[in-house]
N, C-alpha and C positions, 0 to 999 in steps of 0.2 A: 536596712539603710533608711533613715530618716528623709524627705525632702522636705524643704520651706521656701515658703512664700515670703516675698514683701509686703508688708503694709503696705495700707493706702497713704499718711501718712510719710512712711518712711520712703515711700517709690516717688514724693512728690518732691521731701528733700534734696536726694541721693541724683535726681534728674534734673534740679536746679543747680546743683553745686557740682556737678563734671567738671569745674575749673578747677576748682576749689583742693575739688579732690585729688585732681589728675593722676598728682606722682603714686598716689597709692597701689593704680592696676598695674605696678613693678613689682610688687609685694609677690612674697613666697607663700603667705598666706591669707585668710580675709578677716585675721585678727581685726583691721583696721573698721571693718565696717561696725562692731560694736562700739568701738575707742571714737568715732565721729560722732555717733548716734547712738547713744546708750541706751536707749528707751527700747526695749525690744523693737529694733528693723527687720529680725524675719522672725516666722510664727509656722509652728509645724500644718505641715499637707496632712490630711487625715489618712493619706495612702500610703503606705510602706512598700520598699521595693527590694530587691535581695540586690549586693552589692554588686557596682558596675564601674568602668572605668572606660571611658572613650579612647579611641585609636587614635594616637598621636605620634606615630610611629611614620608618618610619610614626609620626606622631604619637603615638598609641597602640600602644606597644609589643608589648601581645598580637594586635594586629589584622596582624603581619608571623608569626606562627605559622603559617598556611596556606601561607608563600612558603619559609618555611625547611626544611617539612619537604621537600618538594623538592631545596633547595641541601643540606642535611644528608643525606638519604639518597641520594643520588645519589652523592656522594662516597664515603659509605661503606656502598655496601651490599655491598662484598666480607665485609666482617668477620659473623661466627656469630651464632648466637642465643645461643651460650654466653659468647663474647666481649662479646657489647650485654646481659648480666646482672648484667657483672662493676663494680662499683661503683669501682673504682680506676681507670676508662677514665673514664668519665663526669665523676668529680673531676682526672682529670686534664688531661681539654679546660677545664673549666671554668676552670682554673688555671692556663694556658697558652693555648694559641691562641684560645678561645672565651672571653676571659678580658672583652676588651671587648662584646662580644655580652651577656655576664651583667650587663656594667655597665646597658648598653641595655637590657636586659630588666627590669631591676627597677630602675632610674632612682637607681643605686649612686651618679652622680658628683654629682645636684643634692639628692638628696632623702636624708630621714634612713631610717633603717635600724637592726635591732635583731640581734642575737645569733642571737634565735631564726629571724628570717628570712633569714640567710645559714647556717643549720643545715640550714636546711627546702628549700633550693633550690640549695645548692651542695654538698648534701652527701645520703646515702642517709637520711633521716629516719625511713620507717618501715618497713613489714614488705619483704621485697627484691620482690615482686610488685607490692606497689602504691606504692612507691619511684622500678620504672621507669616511672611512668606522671605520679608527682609530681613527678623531677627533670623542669626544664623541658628540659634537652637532651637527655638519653635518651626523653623521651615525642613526643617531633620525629622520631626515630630510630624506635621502633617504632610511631607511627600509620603509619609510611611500608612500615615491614617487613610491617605488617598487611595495609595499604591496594593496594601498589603491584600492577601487575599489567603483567607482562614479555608479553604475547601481545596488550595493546590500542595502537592507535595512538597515544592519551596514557593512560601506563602509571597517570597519579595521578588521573582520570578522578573517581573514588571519594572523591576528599577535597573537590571543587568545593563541599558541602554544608558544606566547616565551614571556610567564610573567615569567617564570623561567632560568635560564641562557642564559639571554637575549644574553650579549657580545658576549659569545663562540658560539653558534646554527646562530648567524648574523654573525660571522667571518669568519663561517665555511660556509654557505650558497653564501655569494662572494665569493667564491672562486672556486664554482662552473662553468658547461659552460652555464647556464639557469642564471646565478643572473641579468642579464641587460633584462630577458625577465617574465615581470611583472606578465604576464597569467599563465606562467610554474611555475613562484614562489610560486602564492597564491594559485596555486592547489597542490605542493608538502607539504607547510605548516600547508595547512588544513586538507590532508592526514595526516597526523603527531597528528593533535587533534583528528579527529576521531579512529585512534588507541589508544589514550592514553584513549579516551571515553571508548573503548571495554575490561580497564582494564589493560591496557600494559603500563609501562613505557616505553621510546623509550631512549635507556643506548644514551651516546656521539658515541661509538664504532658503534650501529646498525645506528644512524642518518648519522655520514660518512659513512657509507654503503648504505644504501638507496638514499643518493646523488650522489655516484660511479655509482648508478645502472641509475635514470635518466641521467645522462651525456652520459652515454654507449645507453641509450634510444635517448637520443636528437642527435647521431652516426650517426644512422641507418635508423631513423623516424622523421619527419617534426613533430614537438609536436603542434607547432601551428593546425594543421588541424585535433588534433584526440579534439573529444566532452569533456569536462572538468570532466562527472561522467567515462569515460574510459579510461582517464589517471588516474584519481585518483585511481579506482580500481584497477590497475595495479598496483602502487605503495602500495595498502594497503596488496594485495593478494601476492607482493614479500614477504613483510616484513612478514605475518605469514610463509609464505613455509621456508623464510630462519628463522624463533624462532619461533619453533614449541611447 
């Protein structure tokens, strides 16, 4: 399976003219983006990946975001951290092969839709940091570069905690001072399953607290050097003392 890129070029058109374009993301195919743009708009990724097809099989479309970071990083986790920055990879799956997957995601073919939100979701809307974390396919792509972990017997062990409000618990988790630091991530994360194992919901309210409380930990203490069962217990033994 082939992937491409946008032009730079064609990524400057195609982000000026979302108006212009609108009615086309109803399209059954992305016939349309040659027929606008004829000058070649995408140009082949130099990485081949064997063919893949995302989970569009949920009712509720955000609730297949746990399944996909899986199907998406796996496929590609050859490619860089320089490479998954670059805003003309992202618009150009979305544009091409991941083009029905976007329909799926934002319920493109039945429901109505505005400017601003095929701005906002197929395209780099805000600062390039928190961009890769708002496009919905680049932020599939790095929960998984964050999370995954090549040395455990299921290497996505780390992500079990966010089959349910996936968006918000990953929005919230960048923005943390640990989100670029992979080890700290998938030990807070999996604290967070084993609580909810022991019977506990863990509300949005305690989750942003228990992330305050790591930040104020990563202060003080070099997290990298403490053993991953004595960070975690730290983080599970906060969370009972403060919901008792």
């Amino acid at each position: 399976m082939k992937l491409y890129f946008m032009t730079e070029d064609a990524l400057a058109y195609f982000k000026g003219n979302v108006k212009n374009n609108l009615h086309y993301y109803k399209d059954d195919n992305t016939n349309w983006i040659k027929t606008v743009y004829p000058d070649n708009p995408l140009q082949e990724f130099k990485i081949k990946v064997n063919d893949f097809k995302m989970d569009m099989t949920r009712e509720n479309p955000s609730d297949a975001d746990y399944y996909n970071v899986k199907i998406l990083y796996e496929k590609l986790r050859d490619i860089s951290d320089a490479q998954a920055t670059d805003e003309r990879l992202w618009v150009g799956l979305a544009h091409d092969c991941l083009f029905e997957y976007m329909q799926y995601r934002f319920n493109l073919k039945n429901g109505a839709f505005s400017e601003d939100r095929i701005k906002k979701n197929f395209f780099f809307a805000y600062g390039k940091k928190r961009s890769l974390i708002r496009h919905p396919i680049a932020r599939l792509w790095w929960i998984g570069r964050l999370t995954y972990d090549k040395n455990a017997q299921n290497p996505y062990y780390a992500i079990e905690y966010l089959k349910k409000d996936f968006q918000t618990k990953v929005l919230t988790l960048f923005s943390s001072n640990f989100a670029n630091n992979s080890k700290i991530a998938r030990v807070f994360l999996d604290s967070m399953r084993i609580i909810e194992e022991k019977g506990r919901v863990v509300t949005r309210g305690q989750y942003r607290e228990l992330i305050k409380y790591v930040n104020l930990l990563s202060g003080t203490t070099i997290l990298d050097y403490l053993p991953k069962e004595y960070l975690q217990e730290k983080i599970i033994n906060h969370y009972f003392k403060q919901n008792k």
